[in-house]
C-alpha positions, 0 to 999 in steps of 0.5 A: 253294541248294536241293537236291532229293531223290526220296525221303525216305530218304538213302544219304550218310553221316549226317555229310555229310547232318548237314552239309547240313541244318546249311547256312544257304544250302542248303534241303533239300526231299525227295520232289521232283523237277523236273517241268519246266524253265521257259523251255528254248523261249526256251533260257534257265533261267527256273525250274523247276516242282516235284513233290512225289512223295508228294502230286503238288503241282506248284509254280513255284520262279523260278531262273536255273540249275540242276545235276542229277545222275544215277547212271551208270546212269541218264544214258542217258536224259538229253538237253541242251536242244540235243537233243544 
């Protein structure tokens, strides 16, 4: 599994931050955000295109699915890919 975080700096607890970098099967990217979800015409995950938001360097990661969380705050601004 790979978790992406838009900033370099955290705000979960140093423990639970120290556990996931511990994981085996959890890479821990930061400064990345998901630009763009590959294959949402064909309404099919297909994989995800990535942007380092430091460099701007977009890159392809293949992936069948995906889970994004948003604060409150900010969901208002999300859609489904149904348009709903």
């Amino acid at each position: 599994m790979t978790l992406l975080h838009r900033r370099e700096a955290f705000r979960a607890s140093k423990i639970m931050l120290d556990r996931v970098i511990a994981h085996p099967k959890i890479e821990l990217r930061a400064n990345t955000i998901i630009d763009e979800v590959l294959g949402v015409e064909e309404r099919e995950v297909k994989g995800l295109r990535l942007k380092d938001v430091k460099t701007g360097h977009r890159a392809n990661s293949p992936s069948a699915d995906c889970f994004w969380y948003w604060p409150r705050a900010q969901r208002q601004d999300v859609c489904r890919a149904d348009g709903s």
